[in-house]
C-alpha positions in Angstrom: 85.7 -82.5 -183.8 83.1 -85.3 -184.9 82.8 -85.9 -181.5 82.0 -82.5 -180.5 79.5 -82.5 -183.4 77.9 -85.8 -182.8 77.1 -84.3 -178.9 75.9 -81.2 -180.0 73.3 -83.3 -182.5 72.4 -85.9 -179.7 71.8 -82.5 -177.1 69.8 -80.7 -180.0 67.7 -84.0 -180.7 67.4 -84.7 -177.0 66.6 -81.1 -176.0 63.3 -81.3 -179.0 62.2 -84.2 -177.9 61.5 -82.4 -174.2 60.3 -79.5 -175.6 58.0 -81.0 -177.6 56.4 -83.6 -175.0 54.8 -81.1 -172.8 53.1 -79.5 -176.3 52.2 -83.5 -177.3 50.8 -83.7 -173.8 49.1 -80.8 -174.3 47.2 -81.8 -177.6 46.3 -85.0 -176.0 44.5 -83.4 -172.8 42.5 -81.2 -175.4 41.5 -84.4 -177.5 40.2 -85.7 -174.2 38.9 -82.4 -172.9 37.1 -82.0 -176.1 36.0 -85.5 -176.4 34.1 -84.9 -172.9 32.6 -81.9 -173.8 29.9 -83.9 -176.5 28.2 -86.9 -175.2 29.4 -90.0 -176.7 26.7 -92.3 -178.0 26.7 -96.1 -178.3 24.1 -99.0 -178.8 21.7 -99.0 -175.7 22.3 -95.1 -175.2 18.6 -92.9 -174.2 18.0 -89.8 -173.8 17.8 -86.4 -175.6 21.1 -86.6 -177.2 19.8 -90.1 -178.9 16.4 -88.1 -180.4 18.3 -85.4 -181.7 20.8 -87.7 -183.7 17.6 -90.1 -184.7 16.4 -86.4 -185.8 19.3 -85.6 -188.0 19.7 -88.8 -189.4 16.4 -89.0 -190.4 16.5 -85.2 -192.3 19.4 -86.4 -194.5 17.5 -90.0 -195.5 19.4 -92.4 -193.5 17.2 -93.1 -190.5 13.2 -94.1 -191.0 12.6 -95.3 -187.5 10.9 -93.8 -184.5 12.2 -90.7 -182.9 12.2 -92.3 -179.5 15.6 -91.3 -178.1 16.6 -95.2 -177.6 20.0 -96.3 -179.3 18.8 -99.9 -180.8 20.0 -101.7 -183.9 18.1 -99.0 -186.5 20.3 -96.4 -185.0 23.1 -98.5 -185.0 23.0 -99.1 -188.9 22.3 -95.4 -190.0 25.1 -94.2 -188.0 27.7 -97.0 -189.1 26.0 -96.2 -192.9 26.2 -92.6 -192.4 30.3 -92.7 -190.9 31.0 -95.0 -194.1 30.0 -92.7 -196.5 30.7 -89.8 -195.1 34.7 -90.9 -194.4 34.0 -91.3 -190.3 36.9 -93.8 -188.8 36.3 -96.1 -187.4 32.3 -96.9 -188.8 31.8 -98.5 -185.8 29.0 -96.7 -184.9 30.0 -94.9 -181.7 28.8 -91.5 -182.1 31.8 -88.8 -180.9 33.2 -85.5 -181.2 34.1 -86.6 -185.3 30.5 -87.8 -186.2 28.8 -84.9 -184.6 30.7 -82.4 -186.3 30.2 -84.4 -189.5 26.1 -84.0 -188.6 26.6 -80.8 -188.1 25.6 -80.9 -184.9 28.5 -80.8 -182.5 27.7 -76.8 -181.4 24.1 -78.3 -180.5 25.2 -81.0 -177.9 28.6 -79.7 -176.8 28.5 -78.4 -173.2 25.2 -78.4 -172.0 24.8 -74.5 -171.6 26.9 -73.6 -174.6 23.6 -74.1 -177.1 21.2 -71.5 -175.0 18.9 -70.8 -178.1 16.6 -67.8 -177.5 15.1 -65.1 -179.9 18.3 -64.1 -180.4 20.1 -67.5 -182.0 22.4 -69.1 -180.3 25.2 -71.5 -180.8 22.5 -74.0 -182.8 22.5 -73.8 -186.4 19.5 -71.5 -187.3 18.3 -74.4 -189.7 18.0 -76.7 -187.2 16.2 -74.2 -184.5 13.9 -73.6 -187.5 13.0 -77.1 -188.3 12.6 -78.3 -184.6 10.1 -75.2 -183.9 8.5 -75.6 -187.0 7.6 -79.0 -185.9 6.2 -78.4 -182.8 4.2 -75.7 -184.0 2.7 -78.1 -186.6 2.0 -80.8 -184.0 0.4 -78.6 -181.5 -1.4 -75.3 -183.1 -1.9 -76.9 -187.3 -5.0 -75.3 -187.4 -5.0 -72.2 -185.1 -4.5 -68.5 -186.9 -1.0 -67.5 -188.6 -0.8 -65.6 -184.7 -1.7 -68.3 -182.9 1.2 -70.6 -184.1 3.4 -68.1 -183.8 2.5 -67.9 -180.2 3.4 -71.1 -179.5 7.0 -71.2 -181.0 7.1 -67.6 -178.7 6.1 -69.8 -175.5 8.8 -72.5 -176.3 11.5 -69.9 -176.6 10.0 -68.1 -173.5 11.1 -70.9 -171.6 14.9 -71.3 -173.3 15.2 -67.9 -171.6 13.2 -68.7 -168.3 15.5 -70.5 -165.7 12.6 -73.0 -164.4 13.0 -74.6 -167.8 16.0 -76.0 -169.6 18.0 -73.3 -171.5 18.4 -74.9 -174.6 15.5 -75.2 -177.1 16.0 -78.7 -177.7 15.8 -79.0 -174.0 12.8 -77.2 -173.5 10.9 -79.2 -176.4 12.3 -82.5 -175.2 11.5 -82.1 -171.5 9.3 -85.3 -170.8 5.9 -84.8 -171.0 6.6 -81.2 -171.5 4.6 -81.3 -175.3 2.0 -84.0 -175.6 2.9 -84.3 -179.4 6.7 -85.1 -178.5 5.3 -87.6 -176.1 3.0 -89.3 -178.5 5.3 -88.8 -181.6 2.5 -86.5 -183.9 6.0 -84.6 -184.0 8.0 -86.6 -186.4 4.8 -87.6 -188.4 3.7 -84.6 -188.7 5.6 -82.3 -191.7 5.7 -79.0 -191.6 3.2 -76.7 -193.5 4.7 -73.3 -195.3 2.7 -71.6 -192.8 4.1 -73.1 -189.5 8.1 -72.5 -190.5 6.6 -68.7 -191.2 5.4 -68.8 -187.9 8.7 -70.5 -186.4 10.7 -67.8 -188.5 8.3 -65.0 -187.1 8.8 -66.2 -183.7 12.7 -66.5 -184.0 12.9 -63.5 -185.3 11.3 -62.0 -182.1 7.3 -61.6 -182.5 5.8 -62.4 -179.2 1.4 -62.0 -179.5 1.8 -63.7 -175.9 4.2 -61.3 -174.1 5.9 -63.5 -172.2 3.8 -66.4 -171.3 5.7 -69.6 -170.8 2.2 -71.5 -171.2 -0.4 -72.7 -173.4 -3.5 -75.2 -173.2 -6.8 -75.7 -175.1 -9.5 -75.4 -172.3 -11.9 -77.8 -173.9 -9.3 -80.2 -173.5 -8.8 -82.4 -170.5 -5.4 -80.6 -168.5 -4.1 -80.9 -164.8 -6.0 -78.8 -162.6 -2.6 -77.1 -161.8 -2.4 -75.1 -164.7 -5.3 -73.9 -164.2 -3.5 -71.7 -161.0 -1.2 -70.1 -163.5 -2.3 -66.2 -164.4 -3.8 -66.0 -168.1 -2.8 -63.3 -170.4 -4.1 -64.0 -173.7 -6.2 -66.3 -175.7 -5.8 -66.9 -179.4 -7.9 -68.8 -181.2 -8.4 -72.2 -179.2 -5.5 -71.8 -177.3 -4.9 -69.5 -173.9 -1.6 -68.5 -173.2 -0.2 -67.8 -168.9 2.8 -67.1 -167.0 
């Protein structure tokens, strides 16, 4: 009888243990599937991914470097500093899946295409569209009427929607040479006035003055001669807006 028993306990322990490696190898293909889907981040790392974390870290008070997208020893110490205190394991400065979620950014860099950010939101937190438009619109219109900064957040999320441009609104404002104030860096000196996150609100929240123009230049500034070849539909204040 024990030996009956003892069988039906080693069948019943054996007989878990398959069923349950095909649902362990399961979770481990997700982990891996889902570490993929966010890039992963390391010293000597460029690129957009790099200013947006620079960006973030910066925001919360543990970054003062430059926004330049390159992963150097700054970076390196506000990340590890960051993962410390904010219970990331290993602080070894490797920026994954756990740290972006911790920045609150995971939604923002996972999958390319998943973070498509037009009028309508998006899978970005609204915060964060709002601060990065905001910016822009301070680097490149301070100045210009209330309608004219609201303009230009409406060209920038013109092009999220517009397939010659990137789809994502990070994208769009970190395309080189795309913004001459994200090239030079007025972008990250530059804060925000009360008046250009009303005009990054207005524009999120649909107002378009430009309808539908994907461009903007000041005319008494030096420009390529190409974009002079693009159809002009408005002009506010010192800036013209074209498709």
């Amino acid at each position: 009888m024990k030996r009956r028993v003892l069988a039906a306990l080693i069948i019943a322990v054996v007989s878990g243990a398959i069923v349950s490696l095909p649902r362990a190898a399961l979770r481990l293909e997700e982990n891996r599937v889902e570490a993929q889907s966010v890039p992963v981040l390391r010293w000597g790392s460029t690129g957009e991914a790099v200013r947006t974390l620079q960006w973030r870290l910066q925001q919360w008070g543990y970054y003062q470097g430059r926004i330049d997208g390159v992963y150097g020893a700054e970076t390196y110490r506000a990340v590890v500093n960051f993962q410390r205190r904010n219970g990331v394991w290993p602080a070894d400065g490797v920026v994954g899946a756990n740290t972006w979620r911790a920045l609150g950014l995971y939604n923002a860099v996972a999958g390319g295409g998943s973070t498509s950010t037009g009028s309508a939101g998006g899978a970005v937190n609204r915060s964060d569209q709002l601060e990065l438009l905001a910016r822009v619109i301070a680097a490149e219109a301070q100045g210009e009427p209330f309608e004219g900064q609201v303009a230009v957040g409406a060209v920038i999320l013109n092009r999220v929607n517009d397939p010659r441009f990137p789809n994502t609104l990070s994208g769009v404002i970190y395309q080189p040479h795309a913004f001459e104030s994200v090239t030079n860096g007025l972008i990250w000196r530059r804060t925000p006035t009360e008046e250009a996150y009303r005009a990054a609100r207005a524009a999120l929240n649909g107002w378009d003055p430009t309808y539908g123009a994907v461009f903007f230049w000041n005319p008494s500034k030096p420009v390529s001669p190409w974009i002079w070849t693009r159809q002009i539909v408005a002009r506010i204040g010192n800036h013209v807006f074209a498709v």
